[in-house]
MIKEMAR-36031 format. One record per atom (N, C-alpha, C, O, CB): residue in three letters; y, z, x. Coordinates in steps of 0.2 Angstrom, whole numbers, plus 5000, padded with zeros to 4 digits. Each point is the difference from the previous one (the first is absolute). Glycine has a CB too. Layout:
N
ALAYZX...
# end
This chain:
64
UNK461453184710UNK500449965004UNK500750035001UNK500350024995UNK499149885001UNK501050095010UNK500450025000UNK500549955003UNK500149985006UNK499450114993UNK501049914995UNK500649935001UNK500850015002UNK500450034998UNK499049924991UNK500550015018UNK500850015000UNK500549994998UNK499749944999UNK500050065006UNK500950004992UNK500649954997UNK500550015006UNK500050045004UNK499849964982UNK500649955012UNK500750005001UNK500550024997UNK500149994994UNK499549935010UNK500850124999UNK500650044999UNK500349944994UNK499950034994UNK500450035021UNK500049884983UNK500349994993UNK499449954997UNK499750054998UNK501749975006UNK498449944995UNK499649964996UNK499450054998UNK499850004994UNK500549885011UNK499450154999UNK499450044999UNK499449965000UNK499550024998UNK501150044995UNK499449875012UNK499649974999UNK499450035007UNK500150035005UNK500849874988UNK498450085006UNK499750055005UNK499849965004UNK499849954998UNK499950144996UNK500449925012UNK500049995007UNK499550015003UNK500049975006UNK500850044995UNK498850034997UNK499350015006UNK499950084995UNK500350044996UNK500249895022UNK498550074985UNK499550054996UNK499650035005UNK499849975005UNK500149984985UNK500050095007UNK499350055007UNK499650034993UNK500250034995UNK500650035019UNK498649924988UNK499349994994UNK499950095003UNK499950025006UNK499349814994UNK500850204994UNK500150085000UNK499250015001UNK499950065001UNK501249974990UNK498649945010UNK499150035002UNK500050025007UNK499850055002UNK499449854992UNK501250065008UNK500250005009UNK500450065003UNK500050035005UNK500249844995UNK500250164993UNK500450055005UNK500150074993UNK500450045000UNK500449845010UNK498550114985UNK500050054995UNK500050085004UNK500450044998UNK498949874992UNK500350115014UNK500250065003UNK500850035001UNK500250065000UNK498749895006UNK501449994995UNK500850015006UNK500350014992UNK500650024999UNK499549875015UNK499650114980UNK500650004995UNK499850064995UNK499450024998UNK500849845002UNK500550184997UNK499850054996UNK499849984991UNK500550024997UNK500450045014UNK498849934986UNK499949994995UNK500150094996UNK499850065002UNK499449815002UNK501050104988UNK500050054995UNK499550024998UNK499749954998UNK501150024998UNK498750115004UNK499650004997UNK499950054994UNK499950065002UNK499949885009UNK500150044984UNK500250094995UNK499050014998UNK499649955000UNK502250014989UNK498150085011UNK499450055000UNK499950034993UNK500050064999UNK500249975013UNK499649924984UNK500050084994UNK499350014999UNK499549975003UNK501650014988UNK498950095002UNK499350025001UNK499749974995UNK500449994995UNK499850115011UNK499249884994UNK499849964992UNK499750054995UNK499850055001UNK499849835006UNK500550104986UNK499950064996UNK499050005001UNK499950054996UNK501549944995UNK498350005010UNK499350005002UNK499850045008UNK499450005002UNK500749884989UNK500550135012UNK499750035008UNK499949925005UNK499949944998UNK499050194996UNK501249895011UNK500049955007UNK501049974997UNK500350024995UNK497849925008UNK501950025004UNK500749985001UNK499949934998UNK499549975000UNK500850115011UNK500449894987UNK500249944999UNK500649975005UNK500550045002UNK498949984986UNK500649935014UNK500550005005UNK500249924997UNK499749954998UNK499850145013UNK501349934991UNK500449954995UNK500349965007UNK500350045004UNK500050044982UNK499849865017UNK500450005004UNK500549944997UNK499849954998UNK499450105011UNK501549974993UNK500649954998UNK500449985007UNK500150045004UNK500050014984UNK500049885010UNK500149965004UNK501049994998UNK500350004995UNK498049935006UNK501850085005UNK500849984999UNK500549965006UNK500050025006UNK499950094987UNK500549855005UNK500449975006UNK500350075002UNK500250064998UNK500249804997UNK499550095012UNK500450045005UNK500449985003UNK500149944999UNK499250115002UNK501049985003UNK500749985004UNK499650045008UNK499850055001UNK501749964986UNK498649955017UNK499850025008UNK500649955006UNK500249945000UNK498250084994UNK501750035009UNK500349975006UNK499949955003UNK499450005000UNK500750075001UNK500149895002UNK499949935003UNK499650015007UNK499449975000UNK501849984996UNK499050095008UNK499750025004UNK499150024998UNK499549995003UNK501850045000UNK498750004992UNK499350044998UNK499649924996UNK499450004999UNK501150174998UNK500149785001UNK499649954998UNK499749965006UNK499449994999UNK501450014992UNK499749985017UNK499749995003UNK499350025003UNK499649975003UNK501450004996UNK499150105001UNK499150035003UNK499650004995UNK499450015001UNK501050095007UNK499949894986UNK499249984997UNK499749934999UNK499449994999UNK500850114995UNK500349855007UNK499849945002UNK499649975006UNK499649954999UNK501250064995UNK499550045013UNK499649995005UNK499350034999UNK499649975002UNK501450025004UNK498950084992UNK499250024998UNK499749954997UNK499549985002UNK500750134997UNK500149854995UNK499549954998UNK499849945004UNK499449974999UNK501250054992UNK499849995013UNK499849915006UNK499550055006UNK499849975005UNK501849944995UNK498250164999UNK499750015006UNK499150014998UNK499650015005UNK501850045001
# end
């Protein structure tokens, strides 16, 4: 999910349900090798900070 806030309280204002717009977003992904052969993949999840602008176009892809 991704929460907006406001500039002083922090209280959040509006979300866009990340299923809708997981493509549009860069996620962390570290790769290690497992000690047995084949890949394990670890993915970490971190707040992000995004432009208002780039907030609005992913809000509108949700509504479409």
């Amino acid at each position: 999910m991704i929460i907006e806030f406001d500039k002083a309280p922090n209280n959040p204002v509006g979300a866009v349900n990340v299923d809708h717009v997981f493509n549009d977003l860069l996620f962390i992904t570290n790769k290690a090798k497992a000690g047995g052969g084949g890949w394990q993949d670890h993915v970490q999840f971190s707040i992000i900070s995004i432009r208002e602008e780039d907030y609005e176009l992913l809000k509108r892809k949700e509504t479409i």
